[in-house]
ChimeraX commands (.cxc) that place a marker at each C-alpha (Angstrom):
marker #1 position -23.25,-27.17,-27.95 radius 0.5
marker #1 position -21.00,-24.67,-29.28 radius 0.5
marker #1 position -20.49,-21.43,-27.04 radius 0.5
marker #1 position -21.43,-18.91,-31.03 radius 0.5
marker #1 position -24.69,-21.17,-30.97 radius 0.5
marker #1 position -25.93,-20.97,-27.99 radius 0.5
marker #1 position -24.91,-16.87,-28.34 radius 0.5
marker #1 position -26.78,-16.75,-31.27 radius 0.5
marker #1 position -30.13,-18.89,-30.03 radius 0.5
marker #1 position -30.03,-15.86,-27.17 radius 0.5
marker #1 position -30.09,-13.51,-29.52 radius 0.5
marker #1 position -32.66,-14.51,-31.99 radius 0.5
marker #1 position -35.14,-15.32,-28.75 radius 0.5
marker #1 position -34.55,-11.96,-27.80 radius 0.5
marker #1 position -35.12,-10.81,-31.32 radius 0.5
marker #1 position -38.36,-12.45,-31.47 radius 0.5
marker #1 position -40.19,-10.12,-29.45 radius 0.5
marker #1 position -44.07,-11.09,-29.73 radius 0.5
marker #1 position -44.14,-14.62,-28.95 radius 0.5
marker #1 position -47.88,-14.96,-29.18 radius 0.5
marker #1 position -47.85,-14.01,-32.44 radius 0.5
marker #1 position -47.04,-15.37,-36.45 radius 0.5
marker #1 position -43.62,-15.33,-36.31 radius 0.5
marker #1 position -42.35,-12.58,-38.73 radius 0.5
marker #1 position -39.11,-13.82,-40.66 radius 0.5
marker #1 position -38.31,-10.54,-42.21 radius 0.5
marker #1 position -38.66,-8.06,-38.62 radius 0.5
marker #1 position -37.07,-10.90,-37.07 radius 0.5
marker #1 position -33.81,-10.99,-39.43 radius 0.5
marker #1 position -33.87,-7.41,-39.78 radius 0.5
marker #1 position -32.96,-7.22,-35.82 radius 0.5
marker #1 position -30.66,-9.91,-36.08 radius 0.5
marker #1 position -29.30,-7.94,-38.79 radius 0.5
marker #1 position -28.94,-4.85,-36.16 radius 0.5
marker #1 position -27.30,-6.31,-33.93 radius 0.5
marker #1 position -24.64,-7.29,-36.13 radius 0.5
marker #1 position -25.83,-10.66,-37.91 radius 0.5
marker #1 position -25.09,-11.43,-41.82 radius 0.5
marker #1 position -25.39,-13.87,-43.99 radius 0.5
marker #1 position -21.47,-14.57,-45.56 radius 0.5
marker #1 position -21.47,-14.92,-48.85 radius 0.5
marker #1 position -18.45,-16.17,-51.31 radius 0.5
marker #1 position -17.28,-15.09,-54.34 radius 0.5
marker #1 position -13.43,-15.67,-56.15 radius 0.5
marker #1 position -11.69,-13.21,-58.13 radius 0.5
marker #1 position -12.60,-12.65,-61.68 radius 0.5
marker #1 position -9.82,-11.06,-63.54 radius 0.5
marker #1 position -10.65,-8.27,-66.71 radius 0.5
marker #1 position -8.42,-7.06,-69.31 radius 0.5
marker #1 position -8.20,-3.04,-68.68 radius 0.5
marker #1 position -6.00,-0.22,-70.43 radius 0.5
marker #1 position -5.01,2.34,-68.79 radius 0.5
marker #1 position -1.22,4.06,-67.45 radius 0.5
marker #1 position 0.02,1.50,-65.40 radius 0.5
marker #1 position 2.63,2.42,-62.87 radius 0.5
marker #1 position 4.09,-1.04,-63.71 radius 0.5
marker #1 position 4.04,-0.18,-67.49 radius 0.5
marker #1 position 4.97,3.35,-66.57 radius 0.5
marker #1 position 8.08,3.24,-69.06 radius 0.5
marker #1 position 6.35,1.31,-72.02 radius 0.5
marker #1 position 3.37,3.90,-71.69 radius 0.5
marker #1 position 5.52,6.90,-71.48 radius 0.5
marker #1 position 7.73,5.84,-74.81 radius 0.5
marker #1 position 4.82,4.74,-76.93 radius 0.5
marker #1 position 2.00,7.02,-75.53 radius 0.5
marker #1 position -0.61,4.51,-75.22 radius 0.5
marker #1 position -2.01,2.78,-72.41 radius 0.5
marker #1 position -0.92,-0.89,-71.26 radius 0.5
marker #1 position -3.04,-3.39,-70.45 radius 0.5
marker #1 position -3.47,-5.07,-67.68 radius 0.5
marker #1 position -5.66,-7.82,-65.68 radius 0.5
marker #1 position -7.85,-6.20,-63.24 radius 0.5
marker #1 position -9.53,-7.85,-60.19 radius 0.5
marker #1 position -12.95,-8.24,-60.27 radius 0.5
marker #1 position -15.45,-9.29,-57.41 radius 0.5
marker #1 position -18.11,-11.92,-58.36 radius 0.5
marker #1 position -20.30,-11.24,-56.39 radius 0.5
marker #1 position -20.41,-7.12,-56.22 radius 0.5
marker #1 position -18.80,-6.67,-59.92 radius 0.5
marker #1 position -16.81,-3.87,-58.27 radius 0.5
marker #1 position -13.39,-3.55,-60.48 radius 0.5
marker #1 position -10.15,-3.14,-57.60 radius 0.5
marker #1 position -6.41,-2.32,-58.35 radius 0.5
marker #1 position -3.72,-5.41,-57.89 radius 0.5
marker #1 position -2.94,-4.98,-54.10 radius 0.5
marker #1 position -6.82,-6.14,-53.20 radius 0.5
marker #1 position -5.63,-9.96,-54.21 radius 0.5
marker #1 position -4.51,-9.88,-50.63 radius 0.5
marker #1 position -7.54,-9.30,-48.80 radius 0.5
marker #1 position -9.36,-12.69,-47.86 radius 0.5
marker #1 position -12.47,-10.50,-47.86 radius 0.5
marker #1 position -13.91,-8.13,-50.85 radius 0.5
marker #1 position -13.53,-4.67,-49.44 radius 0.5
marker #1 position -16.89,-3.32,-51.15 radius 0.5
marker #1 position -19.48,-6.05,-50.46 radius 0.5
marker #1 position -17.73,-8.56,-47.79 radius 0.5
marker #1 position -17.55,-11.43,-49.53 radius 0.5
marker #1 position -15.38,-14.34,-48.22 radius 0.5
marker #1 position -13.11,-14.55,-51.23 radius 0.5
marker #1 position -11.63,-18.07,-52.21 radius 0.5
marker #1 position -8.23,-18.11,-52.63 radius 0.5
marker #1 position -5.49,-15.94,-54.79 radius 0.5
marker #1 position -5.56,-16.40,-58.06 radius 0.5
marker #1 position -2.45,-17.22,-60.00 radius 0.5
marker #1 position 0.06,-14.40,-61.09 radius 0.5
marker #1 position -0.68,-14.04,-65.18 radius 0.5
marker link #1:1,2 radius 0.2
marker link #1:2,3 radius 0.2
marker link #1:3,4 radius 0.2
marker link #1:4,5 radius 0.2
marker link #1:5,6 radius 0.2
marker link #1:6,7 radius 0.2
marker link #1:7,8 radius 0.2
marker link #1:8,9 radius 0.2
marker link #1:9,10 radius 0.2
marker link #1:10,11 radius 0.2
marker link #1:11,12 radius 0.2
marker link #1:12,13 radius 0.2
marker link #1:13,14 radius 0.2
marker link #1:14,15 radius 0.2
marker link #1:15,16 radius 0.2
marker link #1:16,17 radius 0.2
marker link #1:17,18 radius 0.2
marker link #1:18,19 radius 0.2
marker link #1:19,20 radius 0.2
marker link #1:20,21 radius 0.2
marker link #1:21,22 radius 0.2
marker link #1:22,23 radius 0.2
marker link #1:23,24 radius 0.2
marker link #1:24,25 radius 0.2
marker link #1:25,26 radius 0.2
marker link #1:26,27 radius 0.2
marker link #1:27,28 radius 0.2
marker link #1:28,29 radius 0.2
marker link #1:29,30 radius 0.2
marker link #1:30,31 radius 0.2
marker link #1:31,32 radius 0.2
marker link #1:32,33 radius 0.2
marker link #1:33,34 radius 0.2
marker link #1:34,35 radius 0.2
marker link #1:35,36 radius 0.2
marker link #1:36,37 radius 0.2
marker link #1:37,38 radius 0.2
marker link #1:38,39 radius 0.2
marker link #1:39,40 radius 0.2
marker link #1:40,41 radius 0.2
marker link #1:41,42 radius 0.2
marker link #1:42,43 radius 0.2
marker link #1:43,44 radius 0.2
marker link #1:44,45 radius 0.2
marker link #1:45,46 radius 0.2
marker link #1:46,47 radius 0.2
marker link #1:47,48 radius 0.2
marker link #1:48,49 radius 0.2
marker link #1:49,50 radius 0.2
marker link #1:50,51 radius 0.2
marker link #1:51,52 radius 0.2
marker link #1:52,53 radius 0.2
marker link #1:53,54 radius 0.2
marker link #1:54,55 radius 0.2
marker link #1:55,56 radius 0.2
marker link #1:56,57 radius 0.2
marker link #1:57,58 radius 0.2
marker link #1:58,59 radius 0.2
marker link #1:59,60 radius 0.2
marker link #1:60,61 radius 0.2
marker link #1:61,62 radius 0.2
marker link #1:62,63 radius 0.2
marker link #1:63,64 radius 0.2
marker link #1:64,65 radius 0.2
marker link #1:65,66 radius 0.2
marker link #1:66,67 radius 0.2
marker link #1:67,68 radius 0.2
marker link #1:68,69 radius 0.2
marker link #1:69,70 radius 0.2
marker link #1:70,71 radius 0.2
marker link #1:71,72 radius 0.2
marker link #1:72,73 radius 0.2
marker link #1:73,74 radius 0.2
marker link #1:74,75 radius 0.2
marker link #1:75,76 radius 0.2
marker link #1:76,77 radius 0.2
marker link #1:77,78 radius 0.2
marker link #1:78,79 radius 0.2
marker link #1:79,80 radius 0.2
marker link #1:80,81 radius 0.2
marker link #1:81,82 radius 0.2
marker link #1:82,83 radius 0.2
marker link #1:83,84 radius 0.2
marker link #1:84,85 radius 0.2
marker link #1:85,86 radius 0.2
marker link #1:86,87 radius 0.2
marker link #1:87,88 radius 0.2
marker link #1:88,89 radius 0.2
marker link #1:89,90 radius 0.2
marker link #1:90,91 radius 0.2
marker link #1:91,92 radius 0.2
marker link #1:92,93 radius 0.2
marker link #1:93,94 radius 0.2
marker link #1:94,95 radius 0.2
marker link #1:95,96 radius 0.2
marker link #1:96,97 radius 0.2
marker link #1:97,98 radius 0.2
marker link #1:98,99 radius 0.2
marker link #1:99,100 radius 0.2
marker link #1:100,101 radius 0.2
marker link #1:101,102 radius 0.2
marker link #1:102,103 radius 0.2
marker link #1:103,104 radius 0.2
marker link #1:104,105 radius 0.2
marker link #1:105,106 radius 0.2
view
């Protein structure tokens, strides 16, 4: 048996407190959640069309005085909206969600 398993099997038996008892799901996961336990979710990167001064677009914006647009990163699980450099993260920074993959350059 793997060596995380068997961690883990320790851990929830110690979690489980009252024995003799119904065993209660929710008290249970909420110490497994204390100690550091989460369920990992996925998501992929959603992209939304945004204006707004890009430093990218800097030049363009400055000579017509309008906004450029742009695609923005989205996370589909957490909706948050996150500039370009967040592509590179393999998780989302706001809600932890294992992203898959980089989407292509548009």
């Amino acid at each position: 048996m793997n060596e995380n398993v068997k961690e883990m099997a320790r851990d929830l038996c110690e979690c489980y407190v009252d024995h003799d008892a119904t065993f209660d799901a929710e008290a249970t996961a909420e110490k497994m959640v204390a100690k550091g336990y989460h369920k990992q979710i996925e998501g992929e990167w959603e992209f939304v069309e945004k204006e707004a001064f890009w430093i990218s677009g800097m030049e363009e914006s400055l000579r017509t005085g309008k906004p450029t647009k742009a695609l923005m990163p989205v996370c589909s699980c957490c909706k948050t909206m996150f500039g370009r450099i967040v592509l590179e993260y393999k998780l989302c920074p706001e809600c932890g969600a294992r992203m898959k993959g980089v989407p292509d350059e548009n």
